[in-house]
C-alpha positions as CSV (number, residue, x, y, z in Angstrom):
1,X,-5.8,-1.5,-23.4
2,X,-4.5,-3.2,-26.6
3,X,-6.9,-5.1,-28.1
4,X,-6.3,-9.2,-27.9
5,X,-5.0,-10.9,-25.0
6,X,-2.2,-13.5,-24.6
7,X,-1.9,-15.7,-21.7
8,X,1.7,-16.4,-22.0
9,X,2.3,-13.0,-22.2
10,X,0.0,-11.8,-19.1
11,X,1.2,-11.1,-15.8
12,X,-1.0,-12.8,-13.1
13,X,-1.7,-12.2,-9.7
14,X,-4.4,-14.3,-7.2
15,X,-5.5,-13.4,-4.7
16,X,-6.1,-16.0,-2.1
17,X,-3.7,-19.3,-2.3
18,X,-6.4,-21.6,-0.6
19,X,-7.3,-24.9,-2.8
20,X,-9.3,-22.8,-5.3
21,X,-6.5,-20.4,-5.7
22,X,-3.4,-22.6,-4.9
23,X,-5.7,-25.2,-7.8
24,X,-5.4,-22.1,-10.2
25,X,-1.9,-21.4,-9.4
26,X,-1.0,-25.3,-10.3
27,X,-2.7,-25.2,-13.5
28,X,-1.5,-22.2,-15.0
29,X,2.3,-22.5,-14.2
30,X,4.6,-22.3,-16.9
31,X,1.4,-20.9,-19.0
32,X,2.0,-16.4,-18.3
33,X,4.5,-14.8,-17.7
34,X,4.7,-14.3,-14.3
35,X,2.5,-15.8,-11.7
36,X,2.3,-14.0,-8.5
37,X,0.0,-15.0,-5.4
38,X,-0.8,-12.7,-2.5
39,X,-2.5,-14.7,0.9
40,X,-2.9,-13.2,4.4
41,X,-1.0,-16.7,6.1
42,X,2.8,-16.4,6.1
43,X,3.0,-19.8,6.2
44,X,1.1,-20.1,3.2
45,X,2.9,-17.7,1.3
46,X,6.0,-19.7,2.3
47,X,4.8,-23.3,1.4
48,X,4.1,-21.7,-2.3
49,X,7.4,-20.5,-2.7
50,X,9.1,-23.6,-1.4
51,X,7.2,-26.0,-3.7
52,X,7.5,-23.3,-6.8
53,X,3.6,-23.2,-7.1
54,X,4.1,-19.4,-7.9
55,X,7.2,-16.6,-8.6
56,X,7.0,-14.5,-6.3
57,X,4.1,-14.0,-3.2
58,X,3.8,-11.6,-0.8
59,X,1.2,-10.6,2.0
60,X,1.1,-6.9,1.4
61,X,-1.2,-6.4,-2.2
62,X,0.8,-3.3,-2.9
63,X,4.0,-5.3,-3.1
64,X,2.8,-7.1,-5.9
65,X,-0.7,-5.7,-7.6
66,X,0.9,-2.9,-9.5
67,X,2.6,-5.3,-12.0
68,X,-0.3,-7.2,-12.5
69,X,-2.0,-7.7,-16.2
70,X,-4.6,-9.8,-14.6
71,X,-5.5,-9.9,-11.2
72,X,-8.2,-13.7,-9.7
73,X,-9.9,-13.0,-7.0
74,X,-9.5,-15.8,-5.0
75,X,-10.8,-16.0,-1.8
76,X,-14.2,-16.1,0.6
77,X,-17.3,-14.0,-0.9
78,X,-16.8,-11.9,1.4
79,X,-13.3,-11.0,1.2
80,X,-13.7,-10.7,-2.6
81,X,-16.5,-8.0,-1.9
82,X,-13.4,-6.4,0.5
83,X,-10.6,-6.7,-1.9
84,X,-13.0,-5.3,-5.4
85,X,-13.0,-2.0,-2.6
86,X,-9.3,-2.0,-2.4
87,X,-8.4,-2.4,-5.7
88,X,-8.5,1.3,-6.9
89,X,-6.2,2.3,-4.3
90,X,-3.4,-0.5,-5.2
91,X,-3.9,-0.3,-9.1
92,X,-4.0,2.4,-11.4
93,X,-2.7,0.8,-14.9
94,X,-5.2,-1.2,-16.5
95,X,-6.0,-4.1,-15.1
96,X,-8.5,-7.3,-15.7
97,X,-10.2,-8.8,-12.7
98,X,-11.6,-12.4,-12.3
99,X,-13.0,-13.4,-9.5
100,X,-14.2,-17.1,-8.5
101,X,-16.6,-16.4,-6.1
102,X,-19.6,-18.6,-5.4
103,X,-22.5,-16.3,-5.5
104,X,-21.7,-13.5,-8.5
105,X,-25.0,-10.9,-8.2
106,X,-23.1,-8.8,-5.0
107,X,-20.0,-9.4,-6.6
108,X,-21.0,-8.0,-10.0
109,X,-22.9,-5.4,-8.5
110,X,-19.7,-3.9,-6.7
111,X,-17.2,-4.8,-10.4
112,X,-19.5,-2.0,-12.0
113,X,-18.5,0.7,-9.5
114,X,-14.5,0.1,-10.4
115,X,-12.9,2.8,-12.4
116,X,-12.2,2.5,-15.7
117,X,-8.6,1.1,-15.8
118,X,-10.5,-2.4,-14.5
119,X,-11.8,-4.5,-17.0
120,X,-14.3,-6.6,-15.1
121,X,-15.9,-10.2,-15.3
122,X,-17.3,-12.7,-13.0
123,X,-16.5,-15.9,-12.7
124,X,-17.4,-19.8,-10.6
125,X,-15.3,-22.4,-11.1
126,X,-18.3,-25.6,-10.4
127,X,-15.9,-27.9,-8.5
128,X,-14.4,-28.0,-5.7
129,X,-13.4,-30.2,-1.7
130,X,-14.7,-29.8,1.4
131,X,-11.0,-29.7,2.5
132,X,-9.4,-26.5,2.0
133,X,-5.9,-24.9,2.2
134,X,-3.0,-24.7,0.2
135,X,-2.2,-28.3,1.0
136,X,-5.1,-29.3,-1.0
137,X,-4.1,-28.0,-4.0
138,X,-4.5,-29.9,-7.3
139,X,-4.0,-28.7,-10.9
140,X,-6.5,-31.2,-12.1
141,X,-8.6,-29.6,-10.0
142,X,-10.7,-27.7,-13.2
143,X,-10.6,-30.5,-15.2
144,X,-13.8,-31.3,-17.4
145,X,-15.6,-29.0,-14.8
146,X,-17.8,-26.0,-15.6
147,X,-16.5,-22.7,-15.2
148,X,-19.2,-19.6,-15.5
149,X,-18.9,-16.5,-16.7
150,X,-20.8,-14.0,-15.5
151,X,-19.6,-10.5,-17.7
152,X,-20.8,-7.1,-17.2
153,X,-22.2,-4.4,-19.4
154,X,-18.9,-3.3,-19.7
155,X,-17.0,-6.0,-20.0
156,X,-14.7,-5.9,-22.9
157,X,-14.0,-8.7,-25.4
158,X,-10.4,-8.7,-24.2
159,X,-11.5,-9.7,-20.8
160,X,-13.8,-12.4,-22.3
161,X,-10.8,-13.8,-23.9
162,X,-8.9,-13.6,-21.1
163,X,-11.5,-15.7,-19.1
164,X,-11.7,-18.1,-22.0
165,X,-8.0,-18.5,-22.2
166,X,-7.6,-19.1,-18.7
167,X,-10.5,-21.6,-18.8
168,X,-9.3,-23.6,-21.2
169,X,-5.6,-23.6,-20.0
170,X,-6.9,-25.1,-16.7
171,X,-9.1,-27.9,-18.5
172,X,-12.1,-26.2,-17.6
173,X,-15.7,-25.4,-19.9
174,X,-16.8,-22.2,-20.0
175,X,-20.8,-21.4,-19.5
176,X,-21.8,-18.2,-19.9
177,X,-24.8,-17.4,-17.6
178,X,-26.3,-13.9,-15.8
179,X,-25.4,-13.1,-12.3
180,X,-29.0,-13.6,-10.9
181,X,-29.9,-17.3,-13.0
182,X,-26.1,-18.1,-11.7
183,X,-27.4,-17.4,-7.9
184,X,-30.6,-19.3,-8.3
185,X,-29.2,-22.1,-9.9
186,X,-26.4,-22.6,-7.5
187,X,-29.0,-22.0,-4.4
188,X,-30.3,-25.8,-5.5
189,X,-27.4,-27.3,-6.3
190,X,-24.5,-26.3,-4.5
191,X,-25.9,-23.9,-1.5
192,X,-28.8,-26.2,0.0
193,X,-26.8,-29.1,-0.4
194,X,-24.3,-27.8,1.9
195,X,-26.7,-27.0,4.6
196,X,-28.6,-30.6,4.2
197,X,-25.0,-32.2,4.9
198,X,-24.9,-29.5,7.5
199,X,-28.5,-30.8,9.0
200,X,-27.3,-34.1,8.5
201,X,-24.2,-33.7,11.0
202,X,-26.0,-32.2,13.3
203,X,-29.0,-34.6,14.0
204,X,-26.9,-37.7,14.0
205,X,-25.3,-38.5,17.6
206,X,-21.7,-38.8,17.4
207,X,-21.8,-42.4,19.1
208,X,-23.4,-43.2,16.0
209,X,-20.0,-43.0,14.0
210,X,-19.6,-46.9,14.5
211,X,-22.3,-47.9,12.0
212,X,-21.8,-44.4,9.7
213,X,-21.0,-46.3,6.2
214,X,-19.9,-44.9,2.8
215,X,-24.1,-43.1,2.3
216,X,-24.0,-41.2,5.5
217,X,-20.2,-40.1,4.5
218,X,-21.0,-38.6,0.8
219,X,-24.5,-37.8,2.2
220,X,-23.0,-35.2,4.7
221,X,-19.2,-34.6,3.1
222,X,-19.7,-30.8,3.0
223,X,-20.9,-30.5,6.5
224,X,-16.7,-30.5,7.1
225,X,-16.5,-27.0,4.9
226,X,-15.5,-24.2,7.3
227,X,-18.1,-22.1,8.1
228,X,-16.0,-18.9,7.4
229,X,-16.2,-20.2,3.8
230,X,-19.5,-20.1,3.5
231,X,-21.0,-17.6,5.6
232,X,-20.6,-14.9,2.7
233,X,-22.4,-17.3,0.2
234,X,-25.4,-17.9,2.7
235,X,-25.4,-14.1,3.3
236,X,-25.2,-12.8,-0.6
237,X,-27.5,-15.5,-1.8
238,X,-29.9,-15.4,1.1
239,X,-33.6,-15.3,-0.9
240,X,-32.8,-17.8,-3.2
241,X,-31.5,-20.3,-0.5
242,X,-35.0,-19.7,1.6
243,X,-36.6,-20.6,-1.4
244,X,-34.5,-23.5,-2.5
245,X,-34.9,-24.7,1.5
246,X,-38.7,-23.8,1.1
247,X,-38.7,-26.5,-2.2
248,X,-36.6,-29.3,-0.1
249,X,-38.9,-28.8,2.7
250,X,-41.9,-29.7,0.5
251,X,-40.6,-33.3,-0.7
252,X,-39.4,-33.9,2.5
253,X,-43.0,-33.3,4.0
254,X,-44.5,-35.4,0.9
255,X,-42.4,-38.1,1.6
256,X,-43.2,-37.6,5.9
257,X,-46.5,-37.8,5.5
258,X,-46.6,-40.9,3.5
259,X,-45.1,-42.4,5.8
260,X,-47.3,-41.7,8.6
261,X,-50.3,-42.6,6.6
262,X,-48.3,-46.1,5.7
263,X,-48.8,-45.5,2.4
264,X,-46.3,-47.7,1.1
265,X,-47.7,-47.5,-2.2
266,X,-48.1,-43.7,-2.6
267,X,-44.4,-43.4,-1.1
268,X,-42.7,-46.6,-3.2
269,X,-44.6,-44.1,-6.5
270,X,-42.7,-41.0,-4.7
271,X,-39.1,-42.7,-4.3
272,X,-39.8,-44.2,-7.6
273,X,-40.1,-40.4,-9.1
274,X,-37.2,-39.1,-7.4
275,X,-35.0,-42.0,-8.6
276,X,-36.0,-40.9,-12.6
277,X,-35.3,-37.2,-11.3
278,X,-32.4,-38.1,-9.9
279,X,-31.3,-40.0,-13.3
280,X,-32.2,-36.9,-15.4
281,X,-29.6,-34.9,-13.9
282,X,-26.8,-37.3,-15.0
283,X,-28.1,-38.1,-18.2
């Protein structure tokens, strides 16, 4: 590979035109060279076309992956596990390969065992909607969000440019972070939280909805992400969520057993702590 990379000059291809993908596809148009977008729904693939999101898309990766300079992983963890199998049989020139996968230890893990035409690095866009699909799409989607990267061993420094570029074409900040601190972060803040709304949804009764107002509705807004979307995240990230459900379970129990005891004191102290936690996150 020549050293340096240029994003106008780079073909692209992503995999996966759901709203993360279909987002990407928004932001960089008119940015590379080409833009190509590969999805398994026809009727994606014809929606993307029809509104010009990319230049050409196909179903079949061997139609399209052969011309790519840069290839973005797109889709579910575990389809991106799937596809980083595939890729030496549909690519032989050298390639980079993003991915945007919300847990990155697996995903790393199978990036070191591609040949050596791929350039690998991870990466996790920190944003996202509850409602997928192409349909969702947005271009703004990236912006002012944080966008890790997660590079390995052999990562060259044209990849890492490529990342960056790409990151800051979308409006996006990149933060560098390892695989395994990524996973345990995200366990707290993005994994548990989805299966709190998920708890949530479940133990209200839906005759309930009459009286649900706007804190119930943000409180359990990504109970309505498909499971199929997260299924690979709960599976590739499984210790770290029992231990991030483990944490939750504590304060929960704290704040249960005041309580019972009726002390409102105690429990007023406790609500009173999580308020100045909940402040230092913004801050």
């Amino acid at each position: 590979m020549e050293d340096g990379f240029q994003l106008q000059d780079s073909k692209i291809t992503i995999i996966g035109l759901g709203l993360m993908g279909g987002s990407l596809a928004l932001a960089l148009k008119g940015k590379c060279a080409a833009l190509f977008g590969i999805d398994a729904d026809r009727a994606t693939l014809e929606l993307a076309l029809e509104k010009g999101i990319v230049d050409r898309a196909d179903a079949d990766p061997a139609n399209i992956l052969s011309e790519s300079d840069l290839v973005v992983l797109a889709t579910p963890v575990q389809t991106i596990l799937d596809y980083i199998k595939e890729l030496p049989q549909l690519i032989q020139t050298p390639c980079i390969v993003l991915d945007l996968g919300s847990t990155k230890k697996e995903i790393i893990q199978a990036m070191s065992a591609l040949p050596g035409n791929f350039d690998p690095i991870g990466g996790h866009p920190i944003c996202g909607r509850e409602k997928l699909g192409l349909e969702q799409a947005d271009g703004r989607l990236f912006d002012r969000a944080a966008f890790v990267l997660t590079p390995l061993e052999r990562t060259s420094l044209r990849a890492r440019q490529a990342a960056e570029h790409i990151v800051s074409a979308i409006g996006a900040t990149s933060v560098e972070m390892d695989a395994n601190e990524h996973d345990r972060v995200l366990a707290s803040t993005s994994h548990l939280p989805f299966l709190i709304s998920s708890a949530l949804a479940l133990s209200t009764p839906p005759d309930y909805f009459a009286l649900v107002g706007t804190g119930f509705k943000s409180t359990s807004r990504l109970a309505g992400t498909p499971a199929h979307m997260m299924l690979g995240v709960l599976q590739t990230n499984r210790e770290n969520i029992l231990g991030a459900i483990q944490t939750f379970r504590e304060s929960l129990r704290e704040l249960e057993s005041e309580l019972e005891a009726e002390d409102y004191s105690r429990l007023e102290h406790m609500l009173d702590r999580s308020r100045t936690a909940y402040q230092a996150l913004y801050s």
